[in-house]
C-alpha positions in Angstrom: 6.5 14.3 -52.5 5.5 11.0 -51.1 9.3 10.7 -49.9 9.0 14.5 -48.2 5.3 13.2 -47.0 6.7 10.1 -44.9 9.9 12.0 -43.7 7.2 14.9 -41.5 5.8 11.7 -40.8 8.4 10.3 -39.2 9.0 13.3 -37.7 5.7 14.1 -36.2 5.3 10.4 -34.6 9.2 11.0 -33.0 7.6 14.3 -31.3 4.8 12.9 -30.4 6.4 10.4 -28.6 8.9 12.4 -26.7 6.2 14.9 -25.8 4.4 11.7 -24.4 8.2 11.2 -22.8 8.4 14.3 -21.4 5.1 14.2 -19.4 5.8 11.3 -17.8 5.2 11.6 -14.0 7.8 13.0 -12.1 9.3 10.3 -9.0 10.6 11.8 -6.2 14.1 11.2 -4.6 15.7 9.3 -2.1 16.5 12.3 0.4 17.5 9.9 3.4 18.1 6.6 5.1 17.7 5.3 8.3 17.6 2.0 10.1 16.0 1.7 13.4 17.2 -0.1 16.6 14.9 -3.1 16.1 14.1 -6.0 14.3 11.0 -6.8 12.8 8.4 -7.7 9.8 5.1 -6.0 8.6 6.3 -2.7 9.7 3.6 0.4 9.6 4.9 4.3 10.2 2.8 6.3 11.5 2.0 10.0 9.7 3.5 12.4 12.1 6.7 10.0 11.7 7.5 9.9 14.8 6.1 6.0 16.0 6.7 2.7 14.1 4.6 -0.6 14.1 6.2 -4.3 14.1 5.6 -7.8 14.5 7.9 -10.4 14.6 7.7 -12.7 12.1 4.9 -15.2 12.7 3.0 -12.2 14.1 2.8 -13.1 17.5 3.5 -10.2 19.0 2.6 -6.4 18.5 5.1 -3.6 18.9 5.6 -0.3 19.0 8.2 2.0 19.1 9.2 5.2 19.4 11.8 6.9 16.8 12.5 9.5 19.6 13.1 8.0 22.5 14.0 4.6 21.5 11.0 3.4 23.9 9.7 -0.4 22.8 6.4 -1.1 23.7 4.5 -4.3 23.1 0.8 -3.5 22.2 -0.1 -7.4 22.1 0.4 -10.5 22.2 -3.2 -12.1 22.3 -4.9 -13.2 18.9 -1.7 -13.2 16.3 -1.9 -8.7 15.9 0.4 -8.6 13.8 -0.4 -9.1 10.8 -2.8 -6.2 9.6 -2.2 -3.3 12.6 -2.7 -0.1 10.9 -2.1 3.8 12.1 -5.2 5.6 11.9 -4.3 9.7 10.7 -4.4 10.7 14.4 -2.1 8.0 15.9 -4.1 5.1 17.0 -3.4 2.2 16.5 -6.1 -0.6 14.8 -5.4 -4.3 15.1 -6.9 -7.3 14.1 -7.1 -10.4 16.8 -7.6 -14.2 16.1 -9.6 -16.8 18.6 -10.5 -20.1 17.6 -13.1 -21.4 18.8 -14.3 -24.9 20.5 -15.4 -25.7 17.0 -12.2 -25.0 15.6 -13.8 -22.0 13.8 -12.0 -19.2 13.3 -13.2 -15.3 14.8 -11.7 -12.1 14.6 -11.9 -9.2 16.6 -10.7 -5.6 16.1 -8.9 -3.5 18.8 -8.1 0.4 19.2 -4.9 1.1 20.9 -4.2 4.9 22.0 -0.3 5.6 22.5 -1.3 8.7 24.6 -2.8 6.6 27.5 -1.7 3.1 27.1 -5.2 1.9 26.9 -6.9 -0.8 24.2 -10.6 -1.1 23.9 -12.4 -3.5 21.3 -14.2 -1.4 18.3 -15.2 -4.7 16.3 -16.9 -7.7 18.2 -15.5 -11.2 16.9 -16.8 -12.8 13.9 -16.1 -15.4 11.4 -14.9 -14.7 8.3 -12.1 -12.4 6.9 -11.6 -8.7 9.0 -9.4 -6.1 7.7 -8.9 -2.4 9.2 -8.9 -0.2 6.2 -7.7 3.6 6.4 -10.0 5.6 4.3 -9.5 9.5 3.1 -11.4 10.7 6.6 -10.8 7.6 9.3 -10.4 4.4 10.0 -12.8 1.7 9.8 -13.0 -1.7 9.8 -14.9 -4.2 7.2 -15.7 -7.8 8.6 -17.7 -10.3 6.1 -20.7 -9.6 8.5 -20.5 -6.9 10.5 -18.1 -3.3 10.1 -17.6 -0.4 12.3 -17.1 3.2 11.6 -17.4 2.8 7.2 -19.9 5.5 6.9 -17.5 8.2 8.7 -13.9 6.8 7.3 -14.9 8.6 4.1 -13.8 6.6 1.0 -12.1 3.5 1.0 -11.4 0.2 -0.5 -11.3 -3.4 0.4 -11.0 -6.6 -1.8 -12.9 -10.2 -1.2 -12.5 -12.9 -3.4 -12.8 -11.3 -6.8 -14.9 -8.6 -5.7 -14.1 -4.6 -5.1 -15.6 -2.6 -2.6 -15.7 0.9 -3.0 -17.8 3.1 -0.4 -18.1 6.6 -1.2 -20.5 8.9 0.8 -21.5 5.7 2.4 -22.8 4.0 -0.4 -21.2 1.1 -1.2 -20.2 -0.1 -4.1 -19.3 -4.0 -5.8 -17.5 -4.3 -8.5 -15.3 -7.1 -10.7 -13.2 -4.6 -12.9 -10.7 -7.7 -13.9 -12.2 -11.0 -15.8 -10.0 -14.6 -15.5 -8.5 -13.5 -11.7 -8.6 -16.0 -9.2 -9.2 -12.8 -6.0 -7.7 -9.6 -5.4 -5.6 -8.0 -2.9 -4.2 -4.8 -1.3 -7.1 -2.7 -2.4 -6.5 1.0 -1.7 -7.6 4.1 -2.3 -5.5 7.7 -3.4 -4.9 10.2 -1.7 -7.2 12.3 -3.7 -10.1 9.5 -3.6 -10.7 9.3 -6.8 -8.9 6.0 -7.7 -8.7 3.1 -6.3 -5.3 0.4 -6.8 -5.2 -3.7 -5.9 -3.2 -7.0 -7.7 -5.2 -9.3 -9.3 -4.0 -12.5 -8.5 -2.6 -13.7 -12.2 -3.3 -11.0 -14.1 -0.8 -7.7 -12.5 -1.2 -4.4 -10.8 -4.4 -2.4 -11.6 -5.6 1.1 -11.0 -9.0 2.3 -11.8 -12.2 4.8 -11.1 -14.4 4.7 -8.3 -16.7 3.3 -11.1 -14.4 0.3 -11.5 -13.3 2.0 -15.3 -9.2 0.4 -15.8 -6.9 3.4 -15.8 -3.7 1.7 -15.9 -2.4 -1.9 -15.8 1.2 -2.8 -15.3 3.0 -6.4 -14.4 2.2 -8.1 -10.8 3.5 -6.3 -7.7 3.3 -7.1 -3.8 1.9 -5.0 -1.0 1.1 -1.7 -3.3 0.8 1.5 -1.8 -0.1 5.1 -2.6 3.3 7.5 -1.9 0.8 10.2 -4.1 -2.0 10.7 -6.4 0.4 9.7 -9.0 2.9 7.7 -7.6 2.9 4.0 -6.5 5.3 2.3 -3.8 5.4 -2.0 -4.0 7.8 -4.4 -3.7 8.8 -5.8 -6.8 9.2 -9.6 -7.2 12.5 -9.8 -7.3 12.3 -8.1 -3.8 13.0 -4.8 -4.4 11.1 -1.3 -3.5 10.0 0.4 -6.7 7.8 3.7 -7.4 5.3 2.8 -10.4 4.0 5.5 -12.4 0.1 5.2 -11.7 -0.8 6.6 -15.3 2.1 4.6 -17.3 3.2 2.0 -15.4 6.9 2.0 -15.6 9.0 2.1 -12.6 12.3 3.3 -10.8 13.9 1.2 -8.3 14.8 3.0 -5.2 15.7 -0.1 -2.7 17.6 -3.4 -3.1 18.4 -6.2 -2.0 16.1 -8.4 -0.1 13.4 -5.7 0.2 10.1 -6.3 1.2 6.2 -5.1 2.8 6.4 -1.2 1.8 4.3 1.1 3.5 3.8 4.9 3.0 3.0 7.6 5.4 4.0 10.8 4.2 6.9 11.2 2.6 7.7 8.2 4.5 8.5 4.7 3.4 9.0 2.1 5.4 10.1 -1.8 4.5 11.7 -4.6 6.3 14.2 -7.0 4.9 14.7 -10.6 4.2 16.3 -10.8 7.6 14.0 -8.2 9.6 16.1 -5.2 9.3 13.0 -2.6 9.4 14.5 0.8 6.8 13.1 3.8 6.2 13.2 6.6 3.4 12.2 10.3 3.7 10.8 10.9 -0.4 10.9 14.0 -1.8 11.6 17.1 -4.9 14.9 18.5 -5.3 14.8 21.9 -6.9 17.3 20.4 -9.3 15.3 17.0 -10.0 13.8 17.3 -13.4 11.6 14.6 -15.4 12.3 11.1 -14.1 11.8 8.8 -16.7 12.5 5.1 -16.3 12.7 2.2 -18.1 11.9 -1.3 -16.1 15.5 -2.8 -14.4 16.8 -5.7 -17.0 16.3 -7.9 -13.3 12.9 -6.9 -12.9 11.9 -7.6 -16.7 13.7 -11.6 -16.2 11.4 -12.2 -13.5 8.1 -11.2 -14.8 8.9 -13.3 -17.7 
């Protein structure tokens, strides 16, 4: 009997664990590949997929262009823009301008640039002290370490200083240290859903969690995370590939390599740049065929993080 007893045993922990296996989230496919006609880093696509934001690679210079027509524009070249311009959900464009002042202190302003008329007009006076423009599940805003404009309408969203999470929902916001022993976090963001929130802490990996600050998952460290849906996560891994992390499990698929890096979703849109500014996109998506995808990390991917 106690032989028969540990054999259903056995048994009943195997099907356990494939039925765990077997609801694994699914990850969508690589439907399509394209490259566009310039060069660049920090790349941003916008949703309607039809406009594509660049720097070069000391951020210098803002530009957009136009999958279409092939138009390039340059939306800046005051302030260093190009490191944190954003697409707001109706095609604007949000940027972030340095000025240093006699002092040597350091402002930053934020600018709206509408593609429909050409025109720029500031939305955020300049202050000291970190500035980020932050797409929340309604609108744009953008959070400055004294003053922010449009947070109460931009529904919820997230944004990281030092070791501390904001979260403003219903325009309350809320603070919040969810990870003990990090030295700061980064690349907060909110799902598309709104009811979790992911970021890196510095040191410790990639963490999702509640609007309450509650850890739902916790996986190795990734760079530049990104929401491709409420279940799947796009980041470059550190061996510089692009990856979709499960957001409830934590493994991964690759779907990019080779010198991959800065990820950005919009859509079923993602959008990177390589090592030598060759900006890629891929179109994600669900093949009728495509059953459970189930990954194990890449053998690469497991040397680095050790």
């Amino acid at each position: 009997m106690r032989v028969k007893f540990r054999y259903y045993t056995f048994m009943l922990a195997v099907l356990c664990a494939c039925v765990g296996w077997a609801q694994a989230t699914e990850f969508p496919t690589v439907l399509s590949s394209q490259s566009i006609g310039c060069e660049g880093y920090f790349p941003q696509i916008d949703n309607q997929g039809h406009r594509v934001l660049f720097s070069d690679t000391e951020a210098r210079y803002l530009y957009l262009y136009d999958l279409e027509n092939g138009n390039k524009t340059t939306v800046s070249n005051t302030g260093m823009p190009g490191f944190e311009a954003r697409f707001s959900p109706d095609g604007k464009v949000y940027y972030i301008a340095m000025h240093v002042k006699p002092n040597r202190l350091v402002f930053r302003s934020a600018h709206e640039f509408d593609p429909a008329t050409g025109k720029t007009r500031e939305v955020l006076a300049g202050q000291h002290g970190a500035v980020h423009a932050i797409a929340g599940t309604r609108g744009m805003a953008v959070v400055g370490e004294n003053k922010s404009w449009n947070t109460a309408s931009a529904g919820t969203l997230a944004w990281t200083l030092g070791t501390s999470l904001f979260i403003v929902k219903d325009g309350v916001t809320r603070t919040l240290t969810p990870v003990q022993g990090s030295v700061g976090y980064l690349w907060a963001q909110v799902s598309p859903g709104g009811d979790k929130v992911l970021f890196e802490a510095a040191g410790k990996g990639l963490y999702v969690v509640d609007l309450q600050g509650n850890v739902l998952m916790n996986t190795r460290p990734y760079i530049m995370p990104c929401w491709f849906n409420d279940d799947v996560i796009v980041a470059q891994s550190r061996g510089m590939n692009i990856v979709l992390i499960d957001a409830k499990r934590g493994n991964s698929s690759t779907i990019a390599t080779g010198g991959c890096c800065q990820p950005m979703v919009a859509g079923d849109k993602v959008i990177y740049t390589t090592k030598k500014g060759s900006i890629k996109i891929l179109t994600l998506g669900f093949t009728p065929a495509h059953g459970q995808s189930i990954s194990v990390e890449d053998p690469e991917e497991e040397e680095v993080a050790q």
